[in-house]
C-alpha positions as a printed NumPy array, in Angstrom:
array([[  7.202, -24.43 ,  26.052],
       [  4.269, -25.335,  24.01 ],
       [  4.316, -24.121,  20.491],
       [  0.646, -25.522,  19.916],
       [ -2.383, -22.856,  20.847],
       [ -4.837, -25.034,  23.512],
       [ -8.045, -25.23 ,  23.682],
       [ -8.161, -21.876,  25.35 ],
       [ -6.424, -20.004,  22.695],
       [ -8.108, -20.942,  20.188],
       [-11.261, -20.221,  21.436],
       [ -9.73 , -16.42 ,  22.   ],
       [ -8.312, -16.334,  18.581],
       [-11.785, -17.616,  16.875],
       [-13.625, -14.547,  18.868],
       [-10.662, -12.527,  17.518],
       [-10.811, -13.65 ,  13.922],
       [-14.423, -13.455,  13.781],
       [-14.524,  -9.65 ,  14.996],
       [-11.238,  -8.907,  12.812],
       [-13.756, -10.29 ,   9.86 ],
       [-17.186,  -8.368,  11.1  ],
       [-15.097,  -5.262,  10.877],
       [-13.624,  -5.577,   8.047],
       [-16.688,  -6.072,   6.817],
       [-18.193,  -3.063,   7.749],
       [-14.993,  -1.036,   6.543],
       [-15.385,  -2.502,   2.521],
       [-19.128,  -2.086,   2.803],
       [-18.586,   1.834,   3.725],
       [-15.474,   2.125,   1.11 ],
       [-17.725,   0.481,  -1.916],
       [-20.269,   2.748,  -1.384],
       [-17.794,   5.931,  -1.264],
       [-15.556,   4.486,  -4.126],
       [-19.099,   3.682,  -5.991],
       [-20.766,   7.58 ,  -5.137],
       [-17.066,   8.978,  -6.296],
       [-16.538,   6.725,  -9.785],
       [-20.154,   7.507, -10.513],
       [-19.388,  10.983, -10.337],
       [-16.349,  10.919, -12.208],
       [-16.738,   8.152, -15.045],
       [-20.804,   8.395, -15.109],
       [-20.566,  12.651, -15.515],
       [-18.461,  11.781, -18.44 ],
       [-19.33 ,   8.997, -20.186],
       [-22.358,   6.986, -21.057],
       [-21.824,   3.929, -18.168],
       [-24.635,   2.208, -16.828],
       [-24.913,   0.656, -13.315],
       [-23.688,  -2.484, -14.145],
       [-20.552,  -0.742, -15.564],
       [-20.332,   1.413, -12.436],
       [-20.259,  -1.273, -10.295],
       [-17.902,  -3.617, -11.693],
       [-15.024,  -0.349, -11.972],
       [-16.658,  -0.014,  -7.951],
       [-15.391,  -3.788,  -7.874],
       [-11.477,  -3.183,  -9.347],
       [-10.909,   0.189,  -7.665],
       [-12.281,  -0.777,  -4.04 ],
       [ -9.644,  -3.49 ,  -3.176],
       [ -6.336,  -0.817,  -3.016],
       [ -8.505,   1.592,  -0.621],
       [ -9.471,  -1.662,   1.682],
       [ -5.987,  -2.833,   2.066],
       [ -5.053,   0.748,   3.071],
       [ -7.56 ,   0.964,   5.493],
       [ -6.699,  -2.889,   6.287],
       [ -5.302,  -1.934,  10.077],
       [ -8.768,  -0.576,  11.146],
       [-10.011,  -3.82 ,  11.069],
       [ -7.572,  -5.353,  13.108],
       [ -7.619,  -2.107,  15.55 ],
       [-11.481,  -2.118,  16.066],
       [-12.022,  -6.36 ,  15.526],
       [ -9.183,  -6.695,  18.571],
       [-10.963,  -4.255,  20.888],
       [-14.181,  -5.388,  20.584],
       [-13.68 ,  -8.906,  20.852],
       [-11.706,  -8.638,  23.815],
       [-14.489,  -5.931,  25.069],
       [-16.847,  -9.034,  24.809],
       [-15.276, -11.099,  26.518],
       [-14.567,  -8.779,  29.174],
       [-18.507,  -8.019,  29.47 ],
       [-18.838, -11.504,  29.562],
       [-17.137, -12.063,  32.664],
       [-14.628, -14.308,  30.494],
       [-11.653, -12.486,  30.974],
       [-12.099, -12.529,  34.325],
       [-12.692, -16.136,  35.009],
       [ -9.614, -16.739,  32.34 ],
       [ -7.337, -13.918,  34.615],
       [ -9.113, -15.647,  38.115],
       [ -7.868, -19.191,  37.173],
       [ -3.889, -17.797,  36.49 ],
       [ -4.139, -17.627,  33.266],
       [ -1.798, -15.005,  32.048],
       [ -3.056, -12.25 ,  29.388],
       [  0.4  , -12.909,  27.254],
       [ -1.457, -16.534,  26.897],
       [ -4.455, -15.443,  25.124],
       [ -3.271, -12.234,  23.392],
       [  0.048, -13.884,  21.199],
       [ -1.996, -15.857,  19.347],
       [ -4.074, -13.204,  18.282],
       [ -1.18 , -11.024,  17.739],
       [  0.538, -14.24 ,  15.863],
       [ -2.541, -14.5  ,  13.403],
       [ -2.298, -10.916,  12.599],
       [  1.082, -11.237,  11.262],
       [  0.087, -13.917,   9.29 ],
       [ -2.603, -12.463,   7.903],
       [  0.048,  -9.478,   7.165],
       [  2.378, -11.891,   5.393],
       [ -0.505, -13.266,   2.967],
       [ -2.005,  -9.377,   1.936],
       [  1.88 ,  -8.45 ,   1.434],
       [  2.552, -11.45 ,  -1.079],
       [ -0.75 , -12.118,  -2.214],
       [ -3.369,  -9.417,  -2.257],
       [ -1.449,  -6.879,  -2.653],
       [ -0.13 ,  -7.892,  -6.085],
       [ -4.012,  -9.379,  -6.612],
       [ -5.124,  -5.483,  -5.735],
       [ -2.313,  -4.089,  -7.871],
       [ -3.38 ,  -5.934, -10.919],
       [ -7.346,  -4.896, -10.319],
       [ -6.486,  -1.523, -10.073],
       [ -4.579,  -1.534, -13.42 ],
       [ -7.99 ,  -3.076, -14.998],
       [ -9.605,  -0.339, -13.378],
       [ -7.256,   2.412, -14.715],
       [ -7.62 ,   0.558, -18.291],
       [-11.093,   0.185, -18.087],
       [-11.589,   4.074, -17.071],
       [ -9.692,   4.864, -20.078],
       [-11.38 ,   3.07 , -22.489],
       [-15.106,   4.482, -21.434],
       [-13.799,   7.891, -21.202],
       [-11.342,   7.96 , -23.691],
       [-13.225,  10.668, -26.271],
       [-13.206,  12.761, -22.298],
       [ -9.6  ,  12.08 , -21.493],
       [ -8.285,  12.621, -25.119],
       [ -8.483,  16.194, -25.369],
       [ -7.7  ,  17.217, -21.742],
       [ -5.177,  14.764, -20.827],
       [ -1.436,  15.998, -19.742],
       [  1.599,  15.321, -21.037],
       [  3.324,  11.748, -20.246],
       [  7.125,  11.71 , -19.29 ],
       [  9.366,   8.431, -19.653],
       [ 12.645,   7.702, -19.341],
       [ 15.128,   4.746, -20.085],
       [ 18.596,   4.494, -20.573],
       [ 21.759,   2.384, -20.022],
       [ 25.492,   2.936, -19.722],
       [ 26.241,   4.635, -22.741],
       [ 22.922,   6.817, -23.295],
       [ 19.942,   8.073, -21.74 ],
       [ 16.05 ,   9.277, -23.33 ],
       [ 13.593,  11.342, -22.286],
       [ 10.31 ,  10.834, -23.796],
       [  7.392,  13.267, -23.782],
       [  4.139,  12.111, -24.967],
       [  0.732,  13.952, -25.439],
       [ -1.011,  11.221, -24.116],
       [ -0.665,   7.078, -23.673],
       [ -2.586,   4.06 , -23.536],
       [ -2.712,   0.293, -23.703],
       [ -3.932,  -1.665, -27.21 ],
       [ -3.977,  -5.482, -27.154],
       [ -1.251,  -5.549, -24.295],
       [  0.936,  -2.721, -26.153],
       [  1.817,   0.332, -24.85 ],
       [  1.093,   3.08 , -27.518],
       [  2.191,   6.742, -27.478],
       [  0.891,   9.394, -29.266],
       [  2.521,  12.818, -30.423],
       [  5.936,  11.626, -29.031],
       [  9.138,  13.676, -28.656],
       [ 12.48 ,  11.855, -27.806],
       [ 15.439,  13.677, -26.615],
       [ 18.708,  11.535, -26.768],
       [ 21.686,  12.23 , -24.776],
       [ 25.143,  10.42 , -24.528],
       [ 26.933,   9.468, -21.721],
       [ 29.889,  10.882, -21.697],
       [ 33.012,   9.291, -20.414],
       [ 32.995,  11.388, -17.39 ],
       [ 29.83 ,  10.514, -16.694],
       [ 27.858,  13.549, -17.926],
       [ 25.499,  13.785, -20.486],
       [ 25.812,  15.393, -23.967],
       [ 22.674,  15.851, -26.094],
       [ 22.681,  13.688, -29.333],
       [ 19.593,  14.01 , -31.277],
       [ 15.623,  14.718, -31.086],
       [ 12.976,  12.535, -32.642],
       [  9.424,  14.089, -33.486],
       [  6.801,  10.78 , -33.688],
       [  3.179,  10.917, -34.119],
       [  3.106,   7.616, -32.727],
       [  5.105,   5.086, -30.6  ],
       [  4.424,   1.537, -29.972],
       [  6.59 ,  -0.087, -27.223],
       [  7.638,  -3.491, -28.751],
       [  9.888,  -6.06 , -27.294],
       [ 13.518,  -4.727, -26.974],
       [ 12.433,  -1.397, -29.079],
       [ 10.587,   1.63 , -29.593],
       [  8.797,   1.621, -33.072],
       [  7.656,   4.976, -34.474],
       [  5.707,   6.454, -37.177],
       [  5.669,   9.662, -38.526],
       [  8.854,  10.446, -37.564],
       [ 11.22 ,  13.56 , -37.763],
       [ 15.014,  13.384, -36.482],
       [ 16.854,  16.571, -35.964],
       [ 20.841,  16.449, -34.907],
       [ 22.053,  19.673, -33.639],
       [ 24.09 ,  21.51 , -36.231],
       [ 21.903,  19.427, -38.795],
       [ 18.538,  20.084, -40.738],
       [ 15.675,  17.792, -40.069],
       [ 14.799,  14.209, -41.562],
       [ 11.793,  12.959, -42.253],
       [ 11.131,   9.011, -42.43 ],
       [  7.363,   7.13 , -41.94 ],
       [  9.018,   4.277, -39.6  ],
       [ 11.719,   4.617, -37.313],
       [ 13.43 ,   1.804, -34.401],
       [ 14.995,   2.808, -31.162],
       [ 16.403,   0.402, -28.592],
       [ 14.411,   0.275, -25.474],
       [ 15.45 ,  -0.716, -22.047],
       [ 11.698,  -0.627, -20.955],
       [  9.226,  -3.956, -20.734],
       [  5.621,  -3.458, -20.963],
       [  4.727,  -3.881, -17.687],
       [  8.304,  -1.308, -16.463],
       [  6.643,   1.422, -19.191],
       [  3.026,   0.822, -17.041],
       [  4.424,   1.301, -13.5  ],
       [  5.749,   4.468, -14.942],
       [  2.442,   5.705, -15.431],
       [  1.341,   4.548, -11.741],
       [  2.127,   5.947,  -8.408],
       [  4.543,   3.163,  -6.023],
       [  1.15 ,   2.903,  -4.355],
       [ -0.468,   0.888,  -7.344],
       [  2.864,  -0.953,  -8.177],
       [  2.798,  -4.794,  -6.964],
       [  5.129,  -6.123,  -3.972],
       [  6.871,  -8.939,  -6.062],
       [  7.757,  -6.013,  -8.934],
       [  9.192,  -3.518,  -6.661],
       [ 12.924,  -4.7  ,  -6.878],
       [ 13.103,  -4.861, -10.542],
       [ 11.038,  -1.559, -10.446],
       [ 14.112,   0.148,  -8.139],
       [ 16.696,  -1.349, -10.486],
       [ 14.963,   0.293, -13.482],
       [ 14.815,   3.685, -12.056],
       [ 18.119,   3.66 , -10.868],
       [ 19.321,   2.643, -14.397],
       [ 17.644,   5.475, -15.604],
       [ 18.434,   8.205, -13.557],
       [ 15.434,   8.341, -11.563],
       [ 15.522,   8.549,  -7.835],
       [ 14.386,   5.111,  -6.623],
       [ 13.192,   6.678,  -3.136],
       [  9.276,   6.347,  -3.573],
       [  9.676,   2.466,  -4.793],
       [ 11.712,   1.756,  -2.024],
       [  9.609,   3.446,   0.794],
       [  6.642,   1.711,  -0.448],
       [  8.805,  -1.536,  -0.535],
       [  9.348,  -1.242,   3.363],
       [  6.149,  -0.108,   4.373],
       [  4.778,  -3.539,   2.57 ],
       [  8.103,  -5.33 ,   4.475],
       [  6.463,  -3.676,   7.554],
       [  2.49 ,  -4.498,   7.11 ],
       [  2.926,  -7.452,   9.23 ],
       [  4.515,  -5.979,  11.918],
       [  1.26 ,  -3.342,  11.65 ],
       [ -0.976,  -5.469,  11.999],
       [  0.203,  -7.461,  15.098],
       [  1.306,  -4.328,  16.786],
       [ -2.037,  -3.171,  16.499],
       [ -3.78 ,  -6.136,  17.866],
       [ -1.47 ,  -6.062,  20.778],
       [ -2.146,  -2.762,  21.141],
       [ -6.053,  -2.948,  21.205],
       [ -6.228,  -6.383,  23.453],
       [ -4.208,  -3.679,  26.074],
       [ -6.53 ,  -1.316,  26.205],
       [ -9.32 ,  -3.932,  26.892],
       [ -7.993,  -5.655,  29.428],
       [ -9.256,  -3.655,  32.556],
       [-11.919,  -5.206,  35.008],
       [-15.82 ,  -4.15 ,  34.458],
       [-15.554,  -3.803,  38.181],
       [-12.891,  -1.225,  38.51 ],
       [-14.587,   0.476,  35.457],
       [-13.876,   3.085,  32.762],
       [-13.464,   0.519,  30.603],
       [-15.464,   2.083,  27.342],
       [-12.917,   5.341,  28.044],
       [ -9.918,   3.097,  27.97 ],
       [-11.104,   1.383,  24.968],
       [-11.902,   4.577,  23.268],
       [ -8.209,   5.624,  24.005],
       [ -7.319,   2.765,  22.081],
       [ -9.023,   3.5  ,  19.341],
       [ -8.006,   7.341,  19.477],
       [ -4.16 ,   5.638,  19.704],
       [ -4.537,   3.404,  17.156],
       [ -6.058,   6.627,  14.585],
       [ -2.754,   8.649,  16.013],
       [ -0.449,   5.693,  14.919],
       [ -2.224,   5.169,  11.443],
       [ -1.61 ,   9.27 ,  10.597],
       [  1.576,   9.324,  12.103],
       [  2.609,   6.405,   9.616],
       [  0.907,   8.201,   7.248],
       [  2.703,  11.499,   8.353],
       [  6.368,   9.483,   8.605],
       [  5.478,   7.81 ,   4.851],
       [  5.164,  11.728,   3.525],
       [  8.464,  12.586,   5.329],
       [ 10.063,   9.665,   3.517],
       [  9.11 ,  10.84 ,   0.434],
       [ 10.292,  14.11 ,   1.175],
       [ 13.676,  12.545,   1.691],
       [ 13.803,  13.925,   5.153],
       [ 13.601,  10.794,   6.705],
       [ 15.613,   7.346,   5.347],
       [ 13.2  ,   5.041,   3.59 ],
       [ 13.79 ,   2.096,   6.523],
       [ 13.244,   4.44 ,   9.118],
       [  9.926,   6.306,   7.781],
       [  8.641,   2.453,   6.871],
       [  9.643,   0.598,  10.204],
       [  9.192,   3.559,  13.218],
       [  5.944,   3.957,  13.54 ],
       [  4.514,   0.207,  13.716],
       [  7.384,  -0.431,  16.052],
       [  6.432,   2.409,  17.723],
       [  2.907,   1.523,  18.374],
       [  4.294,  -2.78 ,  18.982],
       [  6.378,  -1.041,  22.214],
       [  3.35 ,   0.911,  23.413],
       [  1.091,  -2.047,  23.172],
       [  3.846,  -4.153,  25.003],
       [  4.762,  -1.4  ,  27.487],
       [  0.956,  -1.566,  28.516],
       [  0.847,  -5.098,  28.844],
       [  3.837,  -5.317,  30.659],
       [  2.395,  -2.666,  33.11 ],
       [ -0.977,  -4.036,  33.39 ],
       [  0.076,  -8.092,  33.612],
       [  3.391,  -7.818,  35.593],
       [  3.038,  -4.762,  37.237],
       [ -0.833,  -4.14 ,  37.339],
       [ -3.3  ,  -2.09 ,  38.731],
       [ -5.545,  -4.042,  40.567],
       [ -8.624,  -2.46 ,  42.172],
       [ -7.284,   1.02 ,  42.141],
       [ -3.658,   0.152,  43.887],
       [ -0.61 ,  -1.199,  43.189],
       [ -0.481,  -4.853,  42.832],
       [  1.227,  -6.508,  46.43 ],
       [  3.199,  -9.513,  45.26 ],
       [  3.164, -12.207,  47.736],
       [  6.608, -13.312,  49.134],
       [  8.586, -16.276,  47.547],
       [  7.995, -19.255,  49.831]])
């Protein structure tokens, strides 16, 4: 078996790539101008920005909403470069000289995966990060906006032997610090059993996150059964790191791949259900099998003769499929977080789902074909 793509594949997975590429073009030209029309309305209503400003939060906020609409381009690249080279006649000199479809369409399907397996590890976390200077950036131009209509912050930490709840009126980020302002801290102990039993609660005005602790100002401690005490500084052990106390403030969505473990480890430490990081860690475990199921999928629908025709209906099946599989992952990712489904399953069904339909056609229309209208006749062995 040869592991090397010839000549001939090659030449299919250039057409391929170069498609893949035109659409995905298309797709971040349409999403800049929506993301720039929608953070012009949101940051430039508020806030004195300028176009230049505009257009470099357009920049940090656009690369999340491309990799989520990522698939389209491999949907609509795969179909129409394998609709070209069916108009071309190519497909049909390739199929006329024995050349079997499974030839031309794994190395397509191969290169998707790939290309899966680099966003996953390495523009993912690259989008991740560009989004947080985005959200940072947003902040700090409409900060005056955001100060006196922003909602209350919740955090939580804890180990084995306590838990706290913090409450802030808002938060933001000075010089790499996470700051806190008009803080309350409620401070439970574990209890052997394991239950909790409330300890003390801390009034701040302020709250700096510093390594290994929680440094306050302002501060007033009341113990139940006790009166209040008032003290300008105050420490308290944290279990949180800078960038844990950040993702806190973030959806899973916005959290990188490679901090998704420890991320799941530090909820579960603190009581928090874990569920959302680890759905969003398998649907990123599952991107690559996306992507190749939907090139398989579109090279099937493409494969028909010009001469037997309906070709631009199949093809526009495809397309219909692929949106059907994109909402129901979409649909299965919401069921996930629901709890309904498990987190493996809601990740992994529905680009398995849509790999077996774009394999099931294949295997129908290579090994088992239609071929002018009929049945394929098989000639006898010899």
């Amino acid at each position: 078996m040869r592991l090397m793509p010839g000549r001939l594949e090659r030449y299919v997975l250039n057409r391929t790539l170069v498609s893949v590429a035109g659409a995905l073009a298309v797709i971040a030209a349409v999403i800049l101008l929506i993301d720039f029309v929608d953070v012009s309305r949101n940051v430039g209503g508020r806030a004195d920005a300028g176009f230049v400003v505009l257009l470099w939060l357009t920049l940090l906020k656009a690369p999340s909403t491309i990799l989520t609409l990522l698939p389209f381009a491999f949907l609509f690249g795969t179909l129409a470069a394998f609709v070209g080279l069916n108009r071309r006649s190519e497909l049909i000199a390739m199929r006329a000289a024995g050349v079997s479809a499974w030839r031309f369409i794994l190395p397509a399907a191969a290169a998707a995966f790939v290309v899966g397996a680099v966003t996953v590890s390495a523009l993912n976390p690259l989008a991740a990060m560009l989004g947080a200077a985005f959200e940072q950036s947003r902040t700090a131009i409409t900060s005056e906006f955001q100060t006196s209509t922003a909602k209350n912050t919740w955090l939580r930490q804890g180990d084995a032997t306590s838990q706290v709840v913090i409450r802030a009126r808002s938060h933001d980020e000075v010089n790499g610090t996470v700051r806190l302002k008009d803080v309350s801290m409620f401070i439970y102990r574990v209890t052997p059993n394991g239950g909790l039993e409330f300890s003390r609660r801390l009034e701040a005005e302020e709250a700096r996150l510093m390594p290994g602790y929680w440094r306050l100002s302002g501060v007033r401690e009341a113990a139940p059964g006790a009166g209040s005490v008032r003290s300008e500084t105050l420490s308290i052990p944290s279990t949180l790191d800078e960038q844990a106390a950040i993702e806190r403030f973030t959806t899973p969505d916005a959290i990188a791949f490679w901090r998704l473990p420890a991320t799941i480890r530090a909820s579960e430490a603190a009581g928090f259900s874990a569920l959302p990081y680890r759905l969003r860690l398998h649907q990123l475990l599952a991107t690559p099998l996306l992507y190749a199921a939907l090139s398989v999928l579109a090279a099937a629908f493409s494969l028909r003769l010009m001469r037997l025709g309906g070709l631009a209906a199949l093809a526009a099946s495809g397309v219909a499929l692929g949106f059907i599989f994109f909402f129901f992952n979409q649909f299965c990712g919401a069921l996930g977080k629901a709890d309904i489904l498990p987190a493996f399953a809601a990740a992994w069904a529905p680009p398995m789902l849509a790999l077996l339909s774009g394999l099931t056609l294949l295997c129908y229309t290579e090994d088992g074909g239609i071929v002018r209208g009929r049945p394929a006749r098989r000639k006898n062995a010899t």
